[in-house]
C-alpha positions as YAML, in Angstrom:
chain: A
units: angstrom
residues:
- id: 1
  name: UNK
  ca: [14.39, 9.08, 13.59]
- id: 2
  name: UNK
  ca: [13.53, 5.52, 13.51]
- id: 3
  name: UNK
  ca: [10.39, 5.31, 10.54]
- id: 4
  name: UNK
  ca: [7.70, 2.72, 11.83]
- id: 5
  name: UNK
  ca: [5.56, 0.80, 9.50]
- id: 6
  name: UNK
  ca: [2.02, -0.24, 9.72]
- id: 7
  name: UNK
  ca: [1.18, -4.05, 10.05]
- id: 8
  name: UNK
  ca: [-1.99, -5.49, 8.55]
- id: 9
  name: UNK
  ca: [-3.88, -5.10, 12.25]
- id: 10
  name: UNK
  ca: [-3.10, -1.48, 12.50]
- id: 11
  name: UNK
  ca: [-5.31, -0.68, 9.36]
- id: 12
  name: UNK
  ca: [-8.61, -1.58, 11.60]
- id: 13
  name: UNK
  ca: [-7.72, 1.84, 12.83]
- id: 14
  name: UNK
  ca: [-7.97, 4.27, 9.71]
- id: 15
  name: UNK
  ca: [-9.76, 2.36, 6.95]
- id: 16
  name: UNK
  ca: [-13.24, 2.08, 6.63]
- id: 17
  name: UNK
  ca: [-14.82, -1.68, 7.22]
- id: 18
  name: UNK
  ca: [-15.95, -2.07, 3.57]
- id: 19
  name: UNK
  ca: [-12.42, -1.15, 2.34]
- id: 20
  name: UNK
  ca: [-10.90, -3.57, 5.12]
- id: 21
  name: UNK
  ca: [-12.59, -6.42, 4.08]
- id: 22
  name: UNK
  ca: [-12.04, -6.00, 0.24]
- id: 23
  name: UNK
  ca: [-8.24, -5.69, 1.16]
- id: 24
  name: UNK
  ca: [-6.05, -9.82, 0.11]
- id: 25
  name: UNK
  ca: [-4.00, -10.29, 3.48]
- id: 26
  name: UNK
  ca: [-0.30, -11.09, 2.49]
- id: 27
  name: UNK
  ca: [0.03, -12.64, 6.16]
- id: 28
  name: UNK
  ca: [-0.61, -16.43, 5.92]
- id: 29
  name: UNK
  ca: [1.07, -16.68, 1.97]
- id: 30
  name: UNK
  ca: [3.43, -14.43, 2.38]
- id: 31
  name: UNK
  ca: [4.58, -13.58, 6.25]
- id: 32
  name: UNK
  ca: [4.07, -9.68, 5.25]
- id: 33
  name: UNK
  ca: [2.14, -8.16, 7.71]
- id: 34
  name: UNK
  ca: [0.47, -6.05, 4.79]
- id: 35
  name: UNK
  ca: [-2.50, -5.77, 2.85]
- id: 36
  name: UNK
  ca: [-2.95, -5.31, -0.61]
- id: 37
  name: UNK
  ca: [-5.40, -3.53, -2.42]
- id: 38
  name: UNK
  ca: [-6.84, -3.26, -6.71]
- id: 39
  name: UNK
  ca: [-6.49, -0.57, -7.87]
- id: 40
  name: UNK
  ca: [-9.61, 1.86, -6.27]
- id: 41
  name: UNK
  ca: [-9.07, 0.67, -3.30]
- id: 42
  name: UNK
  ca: [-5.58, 1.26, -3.04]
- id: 43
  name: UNK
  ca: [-5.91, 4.97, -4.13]
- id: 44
  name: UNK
  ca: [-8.69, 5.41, -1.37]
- id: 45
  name: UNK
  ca: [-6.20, 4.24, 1.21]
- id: 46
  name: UNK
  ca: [-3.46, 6.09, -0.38]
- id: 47
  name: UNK
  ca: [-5.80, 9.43, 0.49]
- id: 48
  name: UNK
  ca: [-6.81, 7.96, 3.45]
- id: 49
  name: UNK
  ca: [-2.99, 7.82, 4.89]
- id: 50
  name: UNK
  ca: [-2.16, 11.39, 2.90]
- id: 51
  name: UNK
  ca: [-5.46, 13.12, 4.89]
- id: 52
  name: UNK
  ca: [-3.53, 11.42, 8.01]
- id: 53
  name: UNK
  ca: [-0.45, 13.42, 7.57]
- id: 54
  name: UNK
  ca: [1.11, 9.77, 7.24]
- id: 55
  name: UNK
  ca: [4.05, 8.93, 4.97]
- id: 56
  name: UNK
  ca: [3.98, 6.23, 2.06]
- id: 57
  name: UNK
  ca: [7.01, 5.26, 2.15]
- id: 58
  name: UNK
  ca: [6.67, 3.25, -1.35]
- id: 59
  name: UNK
  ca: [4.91, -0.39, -2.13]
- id: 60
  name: UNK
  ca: [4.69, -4.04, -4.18]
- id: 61
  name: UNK
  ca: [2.92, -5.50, -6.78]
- id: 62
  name: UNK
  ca: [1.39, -8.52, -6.83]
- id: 63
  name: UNK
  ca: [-0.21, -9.99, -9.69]
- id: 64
  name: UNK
  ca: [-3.57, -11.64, -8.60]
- id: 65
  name: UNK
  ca: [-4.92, -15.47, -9.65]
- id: 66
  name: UNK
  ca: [-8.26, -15.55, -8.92]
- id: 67
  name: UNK
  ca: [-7.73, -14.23, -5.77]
- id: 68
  name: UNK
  ca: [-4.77, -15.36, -4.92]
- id: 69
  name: UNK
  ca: [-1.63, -12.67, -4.44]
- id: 70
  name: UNK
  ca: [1.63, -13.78, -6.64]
- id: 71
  name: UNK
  ca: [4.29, -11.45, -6.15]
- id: 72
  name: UNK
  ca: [5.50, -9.67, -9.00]
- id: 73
  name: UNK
  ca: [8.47, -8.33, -7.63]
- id: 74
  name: UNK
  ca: [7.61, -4.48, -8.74]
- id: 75
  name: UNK
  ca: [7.76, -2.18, -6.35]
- id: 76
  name: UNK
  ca: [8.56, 1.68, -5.57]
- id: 77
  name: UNK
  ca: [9.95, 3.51, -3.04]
- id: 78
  name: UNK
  ca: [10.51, 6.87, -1.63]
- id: 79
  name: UNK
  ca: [12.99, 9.75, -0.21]
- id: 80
  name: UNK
  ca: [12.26, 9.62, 3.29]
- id: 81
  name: UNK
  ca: [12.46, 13.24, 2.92]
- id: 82
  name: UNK
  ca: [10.14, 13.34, -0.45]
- id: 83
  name: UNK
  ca: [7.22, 15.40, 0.40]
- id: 84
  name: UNK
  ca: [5.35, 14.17, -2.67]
- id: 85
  name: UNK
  ca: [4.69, 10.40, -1.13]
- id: 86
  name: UNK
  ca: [1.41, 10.40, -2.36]
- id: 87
  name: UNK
  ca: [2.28, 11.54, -6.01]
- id: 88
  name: UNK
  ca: [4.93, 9.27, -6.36]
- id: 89
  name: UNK
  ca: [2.73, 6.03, -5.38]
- id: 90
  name: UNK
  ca: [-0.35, 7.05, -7.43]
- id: 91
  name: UNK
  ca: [1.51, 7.75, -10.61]
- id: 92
  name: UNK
  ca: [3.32, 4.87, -10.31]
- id: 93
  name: UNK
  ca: [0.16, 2.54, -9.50]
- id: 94
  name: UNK
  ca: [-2.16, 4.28, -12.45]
- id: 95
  name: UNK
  ca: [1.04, 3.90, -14.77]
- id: 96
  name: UNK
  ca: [1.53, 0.16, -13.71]
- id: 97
  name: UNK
  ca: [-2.37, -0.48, -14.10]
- id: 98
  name: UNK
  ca: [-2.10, 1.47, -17.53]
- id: 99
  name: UNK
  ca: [0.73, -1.02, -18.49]
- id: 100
  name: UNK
  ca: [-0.28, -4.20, -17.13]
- id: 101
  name: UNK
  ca: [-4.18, -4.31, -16.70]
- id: 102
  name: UNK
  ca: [-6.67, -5.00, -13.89]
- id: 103
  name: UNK
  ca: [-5.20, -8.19, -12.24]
- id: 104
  name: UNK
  ca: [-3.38, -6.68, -10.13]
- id: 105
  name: UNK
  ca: [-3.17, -5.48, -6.28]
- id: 106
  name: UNK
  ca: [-1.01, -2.90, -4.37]
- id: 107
  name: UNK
  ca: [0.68, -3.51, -1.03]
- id: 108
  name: UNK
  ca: [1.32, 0.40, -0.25]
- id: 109
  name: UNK
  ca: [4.06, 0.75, 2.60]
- id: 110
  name: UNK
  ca: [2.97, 3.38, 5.45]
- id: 111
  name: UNK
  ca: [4.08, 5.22, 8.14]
- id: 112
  name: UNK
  ca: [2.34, 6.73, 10.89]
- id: 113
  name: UNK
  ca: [4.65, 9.12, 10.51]
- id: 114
  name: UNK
  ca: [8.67, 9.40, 12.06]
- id: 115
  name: UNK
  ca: [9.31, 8.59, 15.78]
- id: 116
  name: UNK
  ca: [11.59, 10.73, 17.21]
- id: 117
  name: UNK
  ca: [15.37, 9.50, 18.28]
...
């Protein structure tokens, strides 16, 4: 079926206030609907959406200014069908990190999961 994706609002949902509030809305720069995260953040909502039995479908980079979001144009994605969502986006995001340093925040791409046709 159809795969849905979560927009900035629906995180209110599933993430903890602390964690919501630490997250650098993409929505008035950008016009992405997402939120990015550093780089503990982003692995807590990573297991946040795994626990959830939701799919991470992949994610951007962006490098951060202060705290301003640049986009860096580095991104991964997924199989629709790869079980191992969650591996793939927190190897990739501890290998970027381990490459490029702190500066940086994660925009992870999730799904509440596959609507049926």
């Amino acid at each position: 079926g159809e795969i849905m994706s979560f927009i900035d609002e629906d995180y209110v949902n599933i993430v903890p206030q602390d964690l919501l509030e630490r997250g650098i809305r993409l929505r008035e720069e950008y016009g992405i609907y997402g939120i990015a995260w550093r780089f503990d953040d982003v692995m807590e909502v990573l297991k946040i959406a795994r626990d959830r039995d939701m799919l991470i479908v992949g994610g951007d980079v962006y490098r951060l200014s202060g705290n301003e979001p640049i986009i860096t144009y580095d991104c991964w994605s997924i199989e629709s069908e790869d079980n191992d969502a969650f591996e793939v986006a927190t190897q990739y995001i501890t290998n970027y990190r381990a490459r490029n340093g702190d500066d940086f925040a994660y925009c992870p791409v999730i799904s509440p999961g596959r609507v049926p046709k």
